[in-house]
Backbone as CSV, one residue per row, in Angstrom:
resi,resn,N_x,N_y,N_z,CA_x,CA_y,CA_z,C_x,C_y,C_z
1,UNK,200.193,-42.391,39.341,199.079,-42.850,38.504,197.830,-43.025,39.360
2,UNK,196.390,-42.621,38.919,195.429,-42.536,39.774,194.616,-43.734,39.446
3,UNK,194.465,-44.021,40.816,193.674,-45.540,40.997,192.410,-45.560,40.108
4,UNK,192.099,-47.025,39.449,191.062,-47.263,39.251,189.901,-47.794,40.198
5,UNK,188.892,-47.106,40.178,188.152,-47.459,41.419,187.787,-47.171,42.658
6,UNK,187.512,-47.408,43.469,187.427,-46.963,44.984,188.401,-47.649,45.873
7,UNK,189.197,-46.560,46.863,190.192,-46.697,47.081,189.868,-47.953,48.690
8,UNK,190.405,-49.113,49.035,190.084,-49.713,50.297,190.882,-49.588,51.151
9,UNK,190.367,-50.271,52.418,191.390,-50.596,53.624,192.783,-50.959,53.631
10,UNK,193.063,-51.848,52.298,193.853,-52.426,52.714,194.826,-51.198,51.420
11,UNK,194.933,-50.398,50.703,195.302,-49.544,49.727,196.696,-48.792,50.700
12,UNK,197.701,-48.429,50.471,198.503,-47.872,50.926,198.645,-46.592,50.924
13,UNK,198.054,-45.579,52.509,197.953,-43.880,52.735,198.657,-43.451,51.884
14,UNK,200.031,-43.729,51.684,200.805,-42.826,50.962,200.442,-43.132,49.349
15,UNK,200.076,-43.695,48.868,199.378,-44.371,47.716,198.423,-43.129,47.401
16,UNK,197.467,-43.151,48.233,196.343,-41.989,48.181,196.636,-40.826,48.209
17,UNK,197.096,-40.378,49.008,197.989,-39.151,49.270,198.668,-38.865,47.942
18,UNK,199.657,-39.346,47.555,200.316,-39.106,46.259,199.361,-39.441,44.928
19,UNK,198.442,-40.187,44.615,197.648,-39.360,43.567,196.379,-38.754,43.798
20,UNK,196.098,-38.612,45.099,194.964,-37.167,45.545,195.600,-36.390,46.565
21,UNK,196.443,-35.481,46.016,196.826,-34.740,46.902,195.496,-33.398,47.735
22,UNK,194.800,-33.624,47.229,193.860,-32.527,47.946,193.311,-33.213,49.173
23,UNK,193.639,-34.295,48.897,192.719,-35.588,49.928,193.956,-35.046,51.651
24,UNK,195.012,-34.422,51.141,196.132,-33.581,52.235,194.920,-33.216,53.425
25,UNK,193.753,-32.330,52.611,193.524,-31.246,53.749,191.898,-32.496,54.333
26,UNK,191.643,-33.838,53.927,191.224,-34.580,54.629,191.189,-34.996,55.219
27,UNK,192.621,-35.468,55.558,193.549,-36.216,56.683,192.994,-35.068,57.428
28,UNK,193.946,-33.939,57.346,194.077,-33.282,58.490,192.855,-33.371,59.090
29,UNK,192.009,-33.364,58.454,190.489,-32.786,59.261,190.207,-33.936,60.117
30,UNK,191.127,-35.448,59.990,190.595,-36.473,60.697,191.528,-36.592,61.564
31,UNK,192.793,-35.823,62.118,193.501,-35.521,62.904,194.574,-36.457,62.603
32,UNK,194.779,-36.739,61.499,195.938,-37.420,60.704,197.292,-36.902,60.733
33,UNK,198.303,-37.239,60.977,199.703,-36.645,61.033,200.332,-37.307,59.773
34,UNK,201.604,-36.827,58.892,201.996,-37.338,58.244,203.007,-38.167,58.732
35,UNK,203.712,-39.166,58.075,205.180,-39.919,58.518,204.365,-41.323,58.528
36,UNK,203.848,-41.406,57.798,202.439,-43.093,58.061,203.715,-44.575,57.430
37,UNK,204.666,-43.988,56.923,205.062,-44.609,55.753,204.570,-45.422,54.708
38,UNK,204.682,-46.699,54.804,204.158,-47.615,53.905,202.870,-48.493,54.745
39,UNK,202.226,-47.635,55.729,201.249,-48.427,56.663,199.776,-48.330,55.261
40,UNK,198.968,-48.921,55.778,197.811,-49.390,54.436,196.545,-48.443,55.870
41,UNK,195.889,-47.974,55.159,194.555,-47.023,54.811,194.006,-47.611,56.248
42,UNK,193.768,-48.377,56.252,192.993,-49.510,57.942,194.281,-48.759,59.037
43,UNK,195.598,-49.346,58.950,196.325,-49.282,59.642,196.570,-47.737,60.234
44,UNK,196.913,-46.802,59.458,196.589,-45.664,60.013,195.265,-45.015,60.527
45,UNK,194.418,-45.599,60.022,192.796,-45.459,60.789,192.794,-45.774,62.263
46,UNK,192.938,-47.094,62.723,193.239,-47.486,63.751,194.194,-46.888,64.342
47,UNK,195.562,-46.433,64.183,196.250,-45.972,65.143,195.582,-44.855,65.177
48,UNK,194.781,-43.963,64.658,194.594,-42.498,65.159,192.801,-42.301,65.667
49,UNK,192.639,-44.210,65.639,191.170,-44.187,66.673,190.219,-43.467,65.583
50,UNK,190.195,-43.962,63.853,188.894,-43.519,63.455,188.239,-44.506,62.728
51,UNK,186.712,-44.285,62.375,186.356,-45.428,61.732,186.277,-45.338,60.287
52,UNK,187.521,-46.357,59.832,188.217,-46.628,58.505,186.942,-47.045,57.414
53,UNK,185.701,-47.337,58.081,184.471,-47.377,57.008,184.232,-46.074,56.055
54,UNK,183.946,-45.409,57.556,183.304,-43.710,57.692,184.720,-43.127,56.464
55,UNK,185.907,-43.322,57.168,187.123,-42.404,56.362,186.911,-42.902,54.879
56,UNK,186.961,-43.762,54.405,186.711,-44.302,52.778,185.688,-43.945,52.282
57,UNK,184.414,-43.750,53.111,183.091,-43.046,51.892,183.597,-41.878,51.523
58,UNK,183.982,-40.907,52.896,184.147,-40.144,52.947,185.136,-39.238,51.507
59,UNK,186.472,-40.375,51.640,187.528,-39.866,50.849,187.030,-40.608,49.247
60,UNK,186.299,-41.665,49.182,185.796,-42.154,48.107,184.772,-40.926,47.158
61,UNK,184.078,-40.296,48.081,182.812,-39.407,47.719,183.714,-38.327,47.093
62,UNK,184.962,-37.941,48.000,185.813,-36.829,47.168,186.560,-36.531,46.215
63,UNK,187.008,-38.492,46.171,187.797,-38.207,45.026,187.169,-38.333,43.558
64,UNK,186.074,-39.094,43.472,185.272,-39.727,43.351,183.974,-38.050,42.111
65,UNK,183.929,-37.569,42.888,183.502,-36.250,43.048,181.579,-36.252,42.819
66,UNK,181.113,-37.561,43.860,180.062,-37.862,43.866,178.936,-36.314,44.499
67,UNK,178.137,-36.406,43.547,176.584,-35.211,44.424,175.787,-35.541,44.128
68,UNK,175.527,-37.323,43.729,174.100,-37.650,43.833,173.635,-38.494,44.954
69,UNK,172.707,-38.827,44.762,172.952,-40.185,46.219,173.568,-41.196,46.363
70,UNK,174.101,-41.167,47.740,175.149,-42.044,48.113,174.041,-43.249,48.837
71,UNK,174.870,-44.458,48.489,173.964,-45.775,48.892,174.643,-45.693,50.544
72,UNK,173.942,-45.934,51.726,174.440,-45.643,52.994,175.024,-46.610,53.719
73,UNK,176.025,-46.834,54.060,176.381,-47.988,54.787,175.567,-47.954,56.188
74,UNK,174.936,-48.849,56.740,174.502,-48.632,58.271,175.149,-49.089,59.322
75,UNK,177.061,-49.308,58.563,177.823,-49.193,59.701,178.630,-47.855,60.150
76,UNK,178.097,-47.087,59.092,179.072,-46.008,59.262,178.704,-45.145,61.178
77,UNK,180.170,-44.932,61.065,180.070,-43.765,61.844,179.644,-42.308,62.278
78,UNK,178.502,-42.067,62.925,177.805,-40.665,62.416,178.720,-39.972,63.495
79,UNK,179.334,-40.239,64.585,180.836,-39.770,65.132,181.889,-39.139,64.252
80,UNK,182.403,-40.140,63.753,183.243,-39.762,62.564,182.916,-38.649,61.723
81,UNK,181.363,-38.860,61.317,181.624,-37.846,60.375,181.180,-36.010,60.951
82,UNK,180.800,-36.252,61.935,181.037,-35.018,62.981,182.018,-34.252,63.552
83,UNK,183.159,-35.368,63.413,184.279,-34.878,63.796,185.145,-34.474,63.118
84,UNK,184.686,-34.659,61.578,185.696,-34.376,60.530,184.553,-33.067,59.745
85,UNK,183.160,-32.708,60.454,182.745,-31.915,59.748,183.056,-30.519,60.961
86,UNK,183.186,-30.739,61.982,183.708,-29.748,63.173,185.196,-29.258,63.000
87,UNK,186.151,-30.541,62.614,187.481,-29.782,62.069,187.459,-28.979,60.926
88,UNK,186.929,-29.081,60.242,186.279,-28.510,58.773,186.213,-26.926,59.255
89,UNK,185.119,-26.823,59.781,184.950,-25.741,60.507,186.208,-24.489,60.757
90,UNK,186.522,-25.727,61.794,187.822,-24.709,62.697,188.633,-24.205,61.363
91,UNK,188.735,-25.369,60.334,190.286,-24.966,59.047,189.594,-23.927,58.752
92,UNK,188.571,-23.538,58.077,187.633,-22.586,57.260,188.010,-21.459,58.151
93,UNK,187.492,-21.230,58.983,187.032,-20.378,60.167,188.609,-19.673,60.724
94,UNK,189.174,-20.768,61.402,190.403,-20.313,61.615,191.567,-20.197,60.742
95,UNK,191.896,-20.703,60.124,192.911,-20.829,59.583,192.832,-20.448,57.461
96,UNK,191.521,-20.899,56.848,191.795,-20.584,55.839,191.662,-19.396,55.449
97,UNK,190.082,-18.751,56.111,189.419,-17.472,55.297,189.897,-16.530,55.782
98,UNK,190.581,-16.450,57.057,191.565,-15.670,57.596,192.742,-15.415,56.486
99,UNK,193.113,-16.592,56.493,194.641,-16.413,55.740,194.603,-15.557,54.138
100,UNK,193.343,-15.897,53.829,192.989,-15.169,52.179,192.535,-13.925,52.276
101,UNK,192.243,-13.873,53.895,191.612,-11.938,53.614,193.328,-11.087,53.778
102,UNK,194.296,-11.699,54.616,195.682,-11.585,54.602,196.127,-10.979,53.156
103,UNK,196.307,-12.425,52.363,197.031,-12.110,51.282,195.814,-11.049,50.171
104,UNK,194.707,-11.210,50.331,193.987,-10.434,49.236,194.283,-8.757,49.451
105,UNK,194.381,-8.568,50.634,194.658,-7.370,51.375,196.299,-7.144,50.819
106,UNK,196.882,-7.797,50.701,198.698,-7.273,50.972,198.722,-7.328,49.572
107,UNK,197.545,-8.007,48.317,197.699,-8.194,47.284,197.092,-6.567,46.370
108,UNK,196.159,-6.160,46.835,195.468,-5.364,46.459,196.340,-3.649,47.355
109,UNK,197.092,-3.748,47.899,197.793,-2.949,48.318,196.987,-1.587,49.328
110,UNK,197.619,-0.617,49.223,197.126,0.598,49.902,196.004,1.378,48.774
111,UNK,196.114,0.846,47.939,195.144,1.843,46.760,193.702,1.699,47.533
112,UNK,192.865,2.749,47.064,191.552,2.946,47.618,190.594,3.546,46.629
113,UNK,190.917,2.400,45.344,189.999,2.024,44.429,188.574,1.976,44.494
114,UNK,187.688,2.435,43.947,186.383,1.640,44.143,186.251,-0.133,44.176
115,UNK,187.168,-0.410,43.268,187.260,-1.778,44.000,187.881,-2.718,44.454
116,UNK,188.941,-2.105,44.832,189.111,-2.640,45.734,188.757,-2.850,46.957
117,UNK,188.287,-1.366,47.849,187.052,-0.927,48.383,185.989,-2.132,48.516
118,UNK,185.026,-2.674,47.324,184.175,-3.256,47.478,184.533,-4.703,47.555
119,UNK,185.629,-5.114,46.858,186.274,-6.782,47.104,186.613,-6.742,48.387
120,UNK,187.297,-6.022,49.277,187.455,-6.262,50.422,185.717,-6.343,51.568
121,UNK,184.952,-5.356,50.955,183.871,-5.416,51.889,183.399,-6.825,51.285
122,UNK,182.634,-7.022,49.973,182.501,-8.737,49.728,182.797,-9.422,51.050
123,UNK,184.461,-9.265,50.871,184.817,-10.459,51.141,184.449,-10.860,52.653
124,UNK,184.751,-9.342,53.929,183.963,-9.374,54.699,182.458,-9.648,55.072
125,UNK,181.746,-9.598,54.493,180.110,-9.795,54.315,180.307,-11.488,53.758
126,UNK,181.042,-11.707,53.076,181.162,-13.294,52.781,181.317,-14.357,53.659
127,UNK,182.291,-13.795,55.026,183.186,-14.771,55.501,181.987,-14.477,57.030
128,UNK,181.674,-13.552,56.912,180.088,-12.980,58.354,179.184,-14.106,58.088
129,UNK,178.759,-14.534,56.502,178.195,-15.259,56.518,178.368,-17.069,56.442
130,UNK,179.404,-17.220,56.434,180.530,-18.400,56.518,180.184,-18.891,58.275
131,UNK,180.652,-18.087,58.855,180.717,-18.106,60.207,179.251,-18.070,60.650
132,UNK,178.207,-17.389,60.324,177.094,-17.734,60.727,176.905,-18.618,60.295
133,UNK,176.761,-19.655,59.552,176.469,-20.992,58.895,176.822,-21.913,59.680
134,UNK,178.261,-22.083,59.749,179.114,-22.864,60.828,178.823,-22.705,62.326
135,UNK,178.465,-21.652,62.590,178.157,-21.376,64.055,176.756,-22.010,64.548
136,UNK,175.709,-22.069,63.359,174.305,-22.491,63.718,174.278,-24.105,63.812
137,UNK,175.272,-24.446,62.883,175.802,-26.139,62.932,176.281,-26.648,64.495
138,UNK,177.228,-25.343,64.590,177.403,-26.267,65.533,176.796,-25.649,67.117
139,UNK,175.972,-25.255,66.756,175.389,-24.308,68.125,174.307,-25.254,68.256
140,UNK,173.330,-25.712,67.020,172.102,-26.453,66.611,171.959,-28.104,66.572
141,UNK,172.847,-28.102,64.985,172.701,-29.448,64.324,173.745,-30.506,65.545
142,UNK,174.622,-30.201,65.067,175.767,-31.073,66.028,175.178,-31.361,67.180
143,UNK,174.560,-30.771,68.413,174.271,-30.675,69.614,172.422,-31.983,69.244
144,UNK,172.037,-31.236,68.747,171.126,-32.625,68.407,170.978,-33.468,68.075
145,UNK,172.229,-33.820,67.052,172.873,-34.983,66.755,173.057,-36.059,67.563
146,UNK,173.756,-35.285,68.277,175.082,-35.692,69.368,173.683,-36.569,70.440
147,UNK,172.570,-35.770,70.877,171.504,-36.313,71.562,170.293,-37.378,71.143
148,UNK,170.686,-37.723,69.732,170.249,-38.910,68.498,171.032,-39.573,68.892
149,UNK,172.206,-39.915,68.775,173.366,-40.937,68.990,173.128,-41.422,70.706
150,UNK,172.906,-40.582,71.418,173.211,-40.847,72.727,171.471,-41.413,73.559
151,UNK,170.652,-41.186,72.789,169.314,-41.837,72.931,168.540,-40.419,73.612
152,UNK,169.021,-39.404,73.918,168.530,-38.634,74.878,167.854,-37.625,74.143
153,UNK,166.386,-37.404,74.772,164.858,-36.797,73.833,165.741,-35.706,73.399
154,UNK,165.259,-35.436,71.962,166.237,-34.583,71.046,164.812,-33.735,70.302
155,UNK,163.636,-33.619,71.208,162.215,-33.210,70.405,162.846,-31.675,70.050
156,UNK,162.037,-30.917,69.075,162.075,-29.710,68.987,162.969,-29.153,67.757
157,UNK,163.031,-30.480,67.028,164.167,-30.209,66.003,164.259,-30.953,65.282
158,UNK,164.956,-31.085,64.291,165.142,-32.464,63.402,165.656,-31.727,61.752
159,UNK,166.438,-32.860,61.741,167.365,-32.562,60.357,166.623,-31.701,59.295
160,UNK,165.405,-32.242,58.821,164.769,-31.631,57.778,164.365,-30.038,58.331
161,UNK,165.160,-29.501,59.134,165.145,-27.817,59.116,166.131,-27.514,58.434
162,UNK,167.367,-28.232,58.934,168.620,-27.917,58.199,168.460,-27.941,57.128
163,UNK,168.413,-29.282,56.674,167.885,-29.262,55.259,167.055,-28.465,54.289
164,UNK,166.686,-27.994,54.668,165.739,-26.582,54.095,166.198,-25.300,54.195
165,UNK,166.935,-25.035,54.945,167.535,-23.421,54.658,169.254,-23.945,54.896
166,UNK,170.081,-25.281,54.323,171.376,-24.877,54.063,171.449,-24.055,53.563
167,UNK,172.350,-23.189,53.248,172.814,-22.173,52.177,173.831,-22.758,51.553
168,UNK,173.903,-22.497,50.407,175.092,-22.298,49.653,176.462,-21.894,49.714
169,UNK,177.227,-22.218,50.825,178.201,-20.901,51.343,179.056,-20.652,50.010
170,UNK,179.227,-21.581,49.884,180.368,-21.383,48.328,180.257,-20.218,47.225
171,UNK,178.354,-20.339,47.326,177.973,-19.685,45.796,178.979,-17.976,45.638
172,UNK,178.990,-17.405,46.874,179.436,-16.440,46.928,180.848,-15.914,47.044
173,UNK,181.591,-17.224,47.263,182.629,-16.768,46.776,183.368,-16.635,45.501
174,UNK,182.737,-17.466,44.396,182.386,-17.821,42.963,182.093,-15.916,42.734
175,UNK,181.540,-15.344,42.916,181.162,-14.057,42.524,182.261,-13.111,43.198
176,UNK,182.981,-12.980,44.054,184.382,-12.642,44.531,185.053,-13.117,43.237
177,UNK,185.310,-13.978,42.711,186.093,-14.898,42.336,185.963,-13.802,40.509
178,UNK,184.794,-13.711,40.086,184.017,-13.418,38.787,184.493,-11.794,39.074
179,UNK,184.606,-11.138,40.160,184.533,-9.445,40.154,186.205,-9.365,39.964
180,UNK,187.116,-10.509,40.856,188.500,-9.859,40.621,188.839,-10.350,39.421
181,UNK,188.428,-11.193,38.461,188.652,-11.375,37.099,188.657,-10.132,36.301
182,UNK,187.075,-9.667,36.746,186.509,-8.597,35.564,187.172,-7.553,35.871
183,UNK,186.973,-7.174,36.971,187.152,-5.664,37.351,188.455,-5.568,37.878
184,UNK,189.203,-6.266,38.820,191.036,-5.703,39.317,191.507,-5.406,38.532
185,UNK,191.658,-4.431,37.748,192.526,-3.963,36.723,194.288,-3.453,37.251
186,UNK,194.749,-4.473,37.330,196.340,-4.227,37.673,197.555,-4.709,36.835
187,UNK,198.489,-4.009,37.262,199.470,-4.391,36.138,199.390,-6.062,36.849
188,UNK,200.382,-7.077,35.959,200.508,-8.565,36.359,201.206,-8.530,38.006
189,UNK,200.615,-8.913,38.653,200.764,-9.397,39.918,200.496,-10.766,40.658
190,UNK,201.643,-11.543,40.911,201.631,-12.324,41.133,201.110,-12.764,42.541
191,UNK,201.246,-11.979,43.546,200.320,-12.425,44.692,198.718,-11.919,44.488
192,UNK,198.370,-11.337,43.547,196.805,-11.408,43.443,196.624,-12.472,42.731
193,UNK,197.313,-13.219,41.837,197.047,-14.389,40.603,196.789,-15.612,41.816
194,UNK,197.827,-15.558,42.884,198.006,-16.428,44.143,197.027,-16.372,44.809
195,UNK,196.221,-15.561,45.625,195.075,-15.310,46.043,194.145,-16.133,45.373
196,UNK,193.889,-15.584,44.177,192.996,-15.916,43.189,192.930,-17.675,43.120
197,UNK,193.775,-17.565,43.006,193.672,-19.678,42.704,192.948,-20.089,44.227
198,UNK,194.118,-19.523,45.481,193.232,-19.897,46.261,191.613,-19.596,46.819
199,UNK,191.100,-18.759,45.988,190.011,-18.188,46.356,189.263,-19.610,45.478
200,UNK,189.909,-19.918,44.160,189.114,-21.122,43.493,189.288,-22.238,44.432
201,UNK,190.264,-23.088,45.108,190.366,-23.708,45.213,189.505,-24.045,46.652
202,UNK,189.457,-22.625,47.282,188.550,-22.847,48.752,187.507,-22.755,48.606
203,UNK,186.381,-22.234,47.126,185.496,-22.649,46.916,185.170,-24.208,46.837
204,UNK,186.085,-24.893,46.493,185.982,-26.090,45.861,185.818,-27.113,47.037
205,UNK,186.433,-26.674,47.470,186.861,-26.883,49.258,185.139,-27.032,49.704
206,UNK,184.815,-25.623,49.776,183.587,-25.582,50.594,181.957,-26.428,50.016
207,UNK,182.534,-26.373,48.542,181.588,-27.675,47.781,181.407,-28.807,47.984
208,UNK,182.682,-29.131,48.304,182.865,-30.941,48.659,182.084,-30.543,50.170
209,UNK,182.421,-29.840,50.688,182.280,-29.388,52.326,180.012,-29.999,52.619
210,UNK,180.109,-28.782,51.564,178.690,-29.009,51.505,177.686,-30.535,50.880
211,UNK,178.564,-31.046,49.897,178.256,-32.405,49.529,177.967,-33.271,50.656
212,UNK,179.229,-33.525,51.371,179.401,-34.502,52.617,178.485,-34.080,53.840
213,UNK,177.470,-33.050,53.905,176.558,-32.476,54.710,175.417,-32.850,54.208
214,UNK,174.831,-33.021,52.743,173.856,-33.232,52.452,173.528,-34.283,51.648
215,UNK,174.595,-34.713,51.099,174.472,-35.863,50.681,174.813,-37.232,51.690
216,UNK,175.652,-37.380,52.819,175.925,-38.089,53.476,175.184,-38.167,54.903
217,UNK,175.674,-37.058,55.618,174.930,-36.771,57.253,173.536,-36.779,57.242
218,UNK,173.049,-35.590,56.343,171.517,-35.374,56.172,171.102,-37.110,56.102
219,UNK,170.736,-37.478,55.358,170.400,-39.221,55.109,170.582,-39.851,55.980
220,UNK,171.900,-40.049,56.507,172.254,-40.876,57.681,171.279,-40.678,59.004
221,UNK,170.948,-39.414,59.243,170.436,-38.594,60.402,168.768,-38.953,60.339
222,UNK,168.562,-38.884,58.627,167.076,-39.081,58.802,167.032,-40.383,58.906
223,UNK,167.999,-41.025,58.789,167.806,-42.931,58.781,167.240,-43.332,60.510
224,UNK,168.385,-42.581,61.110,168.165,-42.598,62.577,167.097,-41.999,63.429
225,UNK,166.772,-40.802,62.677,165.312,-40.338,63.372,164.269,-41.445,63.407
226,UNK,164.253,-41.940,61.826,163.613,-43.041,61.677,163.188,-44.361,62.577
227,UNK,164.503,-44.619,62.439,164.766,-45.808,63.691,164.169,-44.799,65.307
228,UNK,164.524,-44.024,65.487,164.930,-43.457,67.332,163.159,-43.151,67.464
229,UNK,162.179,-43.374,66.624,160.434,-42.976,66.966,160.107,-44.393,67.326
């Protein structure tokens, strides 16, 4: 049964976990292991050294499925949420969009369709631009961040660039998503139906992804520029 409310410190992980299971690929990103048992939301924070403020907006904003403005705590951790937007990264990067060009490929077979042909290039030209996104974050934003937090002159830059040319990474996989509807014309196949969900669901993924970047960090960052003049 899903909680009323916003979930706290003292709320029991496995509690959360079992009625937000998507909140799975959150943990991970905060370097969470499973086996917590009956330990409460604080308690596993602390053993894995994160700040249990930062982890609750965070998982509050998701389950929550907030994209307007968030009121800011000015205890949060802008650590924290760097470190869970850098694992983010690596899952995307390494491990998810990889794994879907896998199955879309083994799904769509040897045929050399016109489109299949073009869903596979999409999807390449999609994930080029995935990785450039992520790469400028953390080649750019992160690294100046990181020199905000640490007091050390950070001139030559400042959030409100980011803020102005994020992209959308998501929007485009939504249109992947709209072409293998319309156009894969195949008999019923169950590892393209499989694909397919996950192609929805890693959009969804990369939405929240983008929320917690601009609705949370962005703000936080300009709070601190603020303060650091």
């Amino acid at each position: 049964m899903s909680k009323i409310g916003k979930y706290t410190e003292s709320d029991s992980m496995s509690d959360l976990i079992n009625c937000n299971y998507s909140i799975l690929f959150v943990i991970s990103r905060f370097g969470i292991g499973l086996g917590f048992g009956d330990k409460t939301i604080k308690e596993v924070c602390d053993e894995n050294d994160i700040d249990t403020n930062t982890f609750l907006i965070i998982v509050n904003m998701l389950i929550n499925k907030e994209s307007g403005d968030v009121s800011i705590d000015p205890t949060i951790s802008i650590q924290t949420i760097l470190n869970y937007l850098h694992n983010s990264h690596k899952y995307f990067l390494q491990f998810k969009l990889p794994n879907i060009r896998r199955m879309l490929k083994a799904s769509l077979g040897d045929r050399d369709s016109n489109v299949s042909i073009v869903i596979m290039k999409f999807y390449d030209e999609y994930v080029m631009g995935v990785s450039r996104h992520m790469q400028y974050e953390e080649k750019y934003v992160f690294p100046y961040i990181k020199d905000l937090i640490s007091g050390e002159d950070a001139k030559g830059y400042n959030i409100d660039v980011f803020r102005k040319q994020h992209d959308n990474v998501e929007a485009k996989l939504s249109e992947l998503k709209n072409i293998i509807i319309k156009y894969c014309s195949v008999e019923t196949n169950d590892e393209l139906i499989s694909v397919l969900f996950d192609i929805f669901t890693c959009a969804e993924d990369l939405s929240y992804h983008k929320v917690i970047e601009d609705k949370l960090l962005v703000p936080v960052i300009e709070r601190l520029e603020k303060s650091s003049k």
